[in-house]
C-alpha positions as a printed NumPy array, in Angstrom:
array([[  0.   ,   0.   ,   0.   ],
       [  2.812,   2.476,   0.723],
       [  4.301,   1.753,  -2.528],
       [  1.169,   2.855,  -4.451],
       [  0.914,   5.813,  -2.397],
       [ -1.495,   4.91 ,   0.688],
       [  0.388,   6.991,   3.895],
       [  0.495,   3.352,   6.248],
       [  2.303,   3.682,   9.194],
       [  3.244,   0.913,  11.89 ],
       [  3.112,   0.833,  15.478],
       [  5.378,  -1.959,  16.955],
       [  4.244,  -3.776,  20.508],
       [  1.108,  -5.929,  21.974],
       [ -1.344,  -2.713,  21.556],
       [  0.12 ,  -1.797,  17.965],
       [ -0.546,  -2.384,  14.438],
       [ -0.996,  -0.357,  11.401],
       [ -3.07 ,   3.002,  10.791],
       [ -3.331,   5.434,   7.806],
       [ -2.658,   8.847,   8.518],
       [ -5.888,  10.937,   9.964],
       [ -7.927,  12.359,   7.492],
       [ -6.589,  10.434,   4.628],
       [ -9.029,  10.07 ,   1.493],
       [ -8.579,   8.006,  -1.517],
       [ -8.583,   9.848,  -4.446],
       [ -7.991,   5.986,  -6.2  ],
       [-10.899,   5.732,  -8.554],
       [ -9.723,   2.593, -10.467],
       [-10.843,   4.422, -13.962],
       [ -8.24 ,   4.329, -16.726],
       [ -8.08 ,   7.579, -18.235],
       [ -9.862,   7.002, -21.502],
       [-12.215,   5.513, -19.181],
       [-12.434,   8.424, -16.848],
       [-13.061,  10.717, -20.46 ],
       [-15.847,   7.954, -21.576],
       [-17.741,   9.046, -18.308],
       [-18.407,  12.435, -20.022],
       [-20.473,  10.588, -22.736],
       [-22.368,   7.967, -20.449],
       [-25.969,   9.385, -21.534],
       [-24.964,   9.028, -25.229],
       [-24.069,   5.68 , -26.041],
       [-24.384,   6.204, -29.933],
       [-21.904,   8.923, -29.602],
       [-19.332,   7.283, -27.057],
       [-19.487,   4.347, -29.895],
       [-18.941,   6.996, -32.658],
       [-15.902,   8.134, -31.2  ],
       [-14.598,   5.07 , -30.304],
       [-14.945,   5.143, -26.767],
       [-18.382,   2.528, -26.559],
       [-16.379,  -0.433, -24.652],
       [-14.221,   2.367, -22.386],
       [-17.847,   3.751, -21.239],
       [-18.852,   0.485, -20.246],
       [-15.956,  -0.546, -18.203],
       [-16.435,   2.976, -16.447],
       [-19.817,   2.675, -15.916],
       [-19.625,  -0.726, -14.395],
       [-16.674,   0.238, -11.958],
       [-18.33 ,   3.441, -10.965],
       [-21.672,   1.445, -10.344],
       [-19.16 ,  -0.852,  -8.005],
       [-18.227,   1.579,  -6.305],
       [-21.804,   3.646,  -5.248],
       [-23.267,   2.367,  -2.173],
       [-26.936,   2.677,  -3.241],
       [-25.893,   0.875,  -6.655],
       [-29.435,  -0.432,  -7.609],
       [-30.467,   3.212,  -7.166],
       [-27.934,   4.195,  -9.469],
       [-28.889,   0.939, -11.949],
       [-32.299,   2.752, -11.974],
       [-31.658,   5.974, -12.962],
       [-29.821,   4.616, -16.371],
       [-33.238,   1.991, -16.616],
       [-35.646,   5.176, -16.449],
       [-33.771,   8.056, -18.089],
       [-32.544,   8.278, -21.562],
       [-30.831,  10.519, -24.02 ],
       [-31.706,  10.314, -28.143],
       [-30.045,  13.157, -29.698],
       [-31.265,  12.803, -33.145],
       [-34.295,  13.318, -34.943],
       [-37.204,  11.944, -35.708],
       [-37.585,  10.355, -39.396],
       [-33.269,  10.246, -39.399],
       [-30.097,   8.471, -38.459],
       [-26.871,   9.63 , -37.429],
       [-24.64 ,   9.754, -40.2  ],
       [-22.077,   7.359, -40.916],
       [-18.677,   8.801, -39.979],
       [-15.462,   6.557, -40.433],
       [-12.95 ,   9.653, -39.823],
       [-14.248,  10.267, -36.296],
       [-11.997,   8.151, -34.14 ],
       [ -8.893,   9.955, -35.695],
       [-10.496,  13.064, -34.97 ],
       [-11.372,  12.736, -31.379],
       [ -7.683,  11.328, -31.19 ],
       [ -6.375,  14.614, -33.313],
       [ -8.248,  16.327, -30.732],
       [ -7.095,  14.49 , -27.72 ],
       [ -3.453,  14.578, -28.496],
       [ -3.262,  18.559, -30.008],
       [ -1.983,  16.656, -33.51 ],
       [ -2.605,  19.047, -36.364],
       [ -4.583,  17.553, -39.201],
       [ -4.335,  17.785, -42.929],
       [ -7.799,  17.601, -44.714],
       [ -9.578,  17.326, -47.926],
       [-13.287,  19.059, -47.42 ],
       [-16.074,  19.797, -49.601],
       [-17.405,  23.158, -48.797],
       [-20.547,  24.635, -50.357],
       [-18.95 ,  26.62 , -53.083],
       [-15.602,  24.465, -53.714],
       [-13.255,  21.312, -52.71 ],
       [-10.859,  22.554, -50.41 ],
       [ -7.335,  20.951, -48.588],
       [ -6.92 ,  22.71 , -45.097],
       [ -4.36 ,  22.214, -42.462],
       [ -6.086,  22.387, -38.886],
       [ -5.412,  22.484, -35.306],
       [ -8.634,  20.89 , -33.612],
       [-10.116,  21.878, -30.968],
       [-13.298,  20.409, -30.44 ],
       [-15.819,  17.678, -31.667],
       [-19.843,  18.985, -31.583],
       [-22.812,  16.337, -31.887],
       [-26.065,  18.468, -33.143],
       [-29.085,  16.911, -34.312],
       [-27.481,  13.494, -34.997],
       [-24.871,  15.254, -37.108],
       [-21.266,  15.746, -36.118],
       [-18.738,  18.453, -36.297],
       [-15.076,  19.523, -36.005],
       [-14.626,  22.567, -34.626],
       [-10.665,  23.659, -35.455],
       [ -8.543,  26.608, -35.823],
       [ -7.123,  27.867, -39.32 ],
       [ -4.881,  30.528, -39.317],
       [ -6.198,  33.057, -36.084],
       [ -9.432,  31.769, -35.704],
       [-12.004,  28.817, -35.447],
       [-13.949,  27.456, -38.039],
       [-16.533,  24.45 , -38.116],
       [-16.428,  21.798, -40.458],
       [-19.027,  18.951, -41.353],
       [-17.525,  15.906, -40.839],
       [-19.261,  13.914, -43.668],
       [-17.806,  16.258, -46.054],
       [-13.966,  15.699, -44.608],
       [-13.208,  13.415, -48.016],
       [ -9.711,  12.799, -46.427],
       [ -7.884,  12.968, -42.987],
       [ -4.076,  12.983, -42.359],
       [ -1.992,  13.451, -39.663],
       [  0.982,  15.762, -39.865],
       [  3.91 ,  15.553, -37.848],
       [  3.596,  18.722, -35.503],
       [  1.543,  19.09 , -32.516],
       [  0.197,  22.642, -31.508],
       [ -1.001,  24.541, -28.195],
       [ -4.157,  24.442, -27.449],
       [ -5.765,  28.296, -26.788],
       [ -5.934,  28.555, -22.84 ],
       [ -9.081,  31.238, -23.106],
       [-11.049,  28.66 , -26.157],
       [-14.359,  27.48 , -24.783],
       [-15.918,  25.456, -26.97 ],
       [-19.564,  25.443, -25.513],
       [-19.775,  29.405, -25.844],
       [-18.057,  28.932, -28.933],
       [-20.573,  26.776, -30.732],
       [-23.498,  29.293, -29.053],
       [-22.487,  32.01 , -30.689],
       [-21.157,  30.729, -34.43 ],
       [-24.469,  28.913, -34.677],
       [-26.626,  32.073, -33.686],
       [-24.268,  34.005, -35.889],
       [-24.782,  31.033, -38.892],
       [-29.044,  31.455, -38.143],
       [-28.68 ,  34.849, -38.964],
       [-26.648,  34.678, -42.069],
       [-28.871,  32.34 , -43.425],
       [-32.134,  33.793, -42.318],
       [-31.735,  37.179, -43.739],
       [-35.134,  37.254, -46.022],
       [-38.206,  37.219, -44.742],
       [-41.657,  35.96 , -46.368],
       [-45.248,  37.05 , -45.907],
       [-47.569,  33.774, -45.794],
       [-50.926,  33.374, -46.029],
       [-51.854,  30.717, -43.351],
       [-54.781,  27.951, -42.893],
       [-55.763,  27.175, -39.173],
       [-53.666,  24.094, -39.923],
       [-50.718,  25.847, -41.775],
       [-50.446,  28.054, -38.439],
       [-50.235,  25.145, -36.008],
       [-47.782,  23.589, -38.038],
       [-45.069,  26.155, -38.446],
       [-42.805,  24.452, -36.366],
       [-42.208,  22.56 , -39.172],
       [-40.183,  25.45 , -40.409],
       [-38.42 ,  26.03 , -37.237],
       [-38.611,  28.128, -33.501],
       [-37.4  ,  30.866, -35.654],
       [-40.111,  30.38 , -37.796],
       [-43.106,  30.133, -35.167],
       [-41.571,  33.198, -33.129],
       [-41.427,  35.713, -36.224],
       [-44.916,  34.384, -36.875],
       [-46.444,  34.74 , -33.257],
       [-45.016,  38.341, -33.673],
       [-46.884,  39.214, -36.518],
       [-49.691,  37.4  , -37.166],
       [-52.907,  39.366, -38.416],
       [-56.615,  38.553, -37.78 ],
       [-57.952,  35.815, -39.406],
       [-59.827,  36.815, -42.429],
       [-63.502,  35.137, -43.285],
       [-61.96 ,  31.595, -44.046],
       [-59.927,  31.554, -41.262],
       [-56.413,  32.352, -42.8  ],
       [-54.246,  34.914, -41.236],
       [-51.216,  36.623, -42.424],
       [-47.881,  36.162, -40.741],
       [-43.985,  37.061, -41.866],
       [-41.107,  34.521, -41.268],
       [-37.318,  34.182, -41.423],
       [-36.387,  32.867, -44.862],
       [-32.956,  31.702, -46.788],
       [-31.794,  34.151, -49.368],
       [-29.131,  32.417, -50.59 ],
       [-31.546,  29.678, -52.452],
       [-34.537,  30.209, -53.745],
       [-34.758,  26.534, -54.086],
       [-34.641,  26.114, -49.97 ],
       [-36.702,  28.797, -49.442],
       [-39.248,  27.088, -51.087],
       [-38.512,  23.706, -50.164],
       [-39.133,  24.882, -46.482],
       [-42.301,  26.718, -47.275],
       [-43.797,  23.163, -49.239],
       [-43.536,  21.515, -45.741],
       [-46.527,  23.369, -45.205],
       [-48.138,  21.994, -48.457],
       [-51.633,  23.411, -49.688],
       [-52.25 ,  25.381, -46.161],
       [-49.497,  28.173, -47.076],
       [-49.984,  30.734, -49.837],
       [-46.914,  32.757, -50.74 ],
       [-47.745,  36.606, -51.016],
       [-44.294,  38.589, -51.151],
       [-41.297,  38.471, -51.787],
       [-42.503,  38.145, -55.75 ],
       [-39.898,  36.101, -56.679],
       [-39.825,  33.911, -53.954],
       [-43.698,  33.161, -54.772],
       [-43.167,  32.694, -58.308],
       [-40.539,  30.265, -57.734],
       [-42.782,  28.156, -55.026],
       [-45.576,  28.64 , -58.326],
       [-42.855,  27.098, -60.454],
       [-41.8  ,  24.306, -58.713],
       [-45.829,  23.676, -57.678],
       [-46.454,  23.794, -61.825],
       [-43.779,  21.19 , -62.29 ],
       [-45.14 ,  18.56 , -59.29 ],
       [-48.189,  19.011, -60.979],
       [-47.115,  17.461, -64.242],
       [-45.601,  14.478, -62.116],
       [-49.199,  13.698, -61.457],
       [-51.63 ,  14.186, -63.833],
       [-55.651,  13.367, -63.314],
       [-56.787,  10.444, -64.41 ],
       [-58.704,  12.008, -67.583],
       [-55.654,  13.316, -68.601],
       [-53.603,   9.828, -68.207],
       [-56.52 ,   8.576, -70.479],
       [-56.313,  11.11 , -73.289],
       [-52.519,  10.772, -73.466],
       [-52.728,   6.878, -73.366],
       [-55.854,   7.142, -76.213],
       [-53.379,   9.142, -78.274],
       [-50.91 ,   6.564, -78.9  ]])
């Protein structure tokens, strides 16, 4: 015991024996370190796996249920409570470089990478900093020249490992870090905004489109007219007309684009064009009599 650290002392004669020293604690937790990291993920099981770290979590998790005196309370709590971070209707994605990023980010190793950004196919060198789960979708959050970027990791095409390690910034945090670059990314990509004409049901359903969505919308909504329908303005992408009006369809036949014009010709266009796709049944019959 003294050779692993525990202060024993001996007392010699018939009364004696051996003691630790008074108000000795063990601060011996029996957790490897890659086990005592794993403990960090123990609500997310999908994500320990994803990083590699699924059979470290599990060793942890039994040794720290060893340890607990009320251990069937503790059993309980992981019977009763637990954590799905993705979406409904979707899976996580299927991401083969993340191991050697969580160990690029472990280890401060910089990282060479291939990446397909929206506009181009890039090759980076990175210092990583961080690894973010949102939504079932994983990303690397690393520096590039004096600042940090994020990075989707199912568009990294390649990962390689350079030589160099670097020094990780003392002041990065990468929880107020991810709050603020994705409020700043909402409103760079929110910039437009549309006026809808609403159903009842087209109202209720505006979550579809997002909290941003359904808070623009509480904020304006009018009266409803004599069908029912209101008017109401949301947050809309400029950058693609095509998204825009992807996100409006969600709402199908219980949203009516009024302004921006273009935005409501292009949901007209692409409504023109689904409406070939399906043709009515006397129309099927008149081409198919034509032949």
């Amino acid at each position: 015991m003294s050779a692993a650290g525990v202060p024993v002392y001996a007392d010699r004669g018939r009364a004696g024996g051996f003691q630790l020293l008074d108000g000795y604690r063990t601060r011996l937790t029996g957790l490897t370190p890659i086990e005592a990291e794993a403990l960090f993920l123990s609500g997310l099981p999908g994500p320990a796996a994803d990083l590699g770290l699924g059979d470290a979590m599990a060793q942890a998790q039994l040794k720290l249920l060893a340890a607990l005196p009320g251990r069937e309370g503790a059993g309980q709590v992981a019977r009763r409570f637990h954590l799905d971070p993705v979406g409904w209707f979707r899976g996580t994605e299927q991401i083969d470089l993340l191991p050697g990023l969580a160990e690029a980010v472990w280890t401060c190793r910089r990282i060479r990478i291939r990446y397909e950004s929206w506009t181009d196919v890039v090759e980076r060198e990175l210092e990583p900093l961080g690894l973010v789960l949102k939504a079932g979708v994983w990303y690397l959050v690393a520096q590039s020249g004096d600042k940090p970027r994020t990075y989707r990791i199912s568009a990294i095409e390649t990962l390689a490992f350079a030589d160099a390690t670097f020094e990780r910034p003392k002041m990065f945090d990468l929880a107020a870090y991810w709050t603020a670059w994705t409020r700043d990314f909402e409103a760079r990509m929110l910039r437009g905004e549309a006026v809808l004409r609403l159903s009842p049901s087209g109202l209720r359903r505006l979550a579809l489109l997002g909290p941003a969505a359904s808070e623009m919308a509480a904020r304006t909504v009018s009266a409803a007219d004599a069908d029912g329908w209101v008017r109401a303005t949301v947050p809309v992408e400029t950058t693609s007309l095509d998204h825009a009006a992807a996100e409006i369809l969600k709402l199908g036949v219980d949203a009516q684009v009024l302004a921006p014009p273009e935005l409501r010709e292009h949901v007209a266009a692409v409504a023109r064009r689904l409406g070939a796709l399906y043709p009515s049944r006397d129309g099927e019959g008149r081409k198919g009599g034509s032949r």
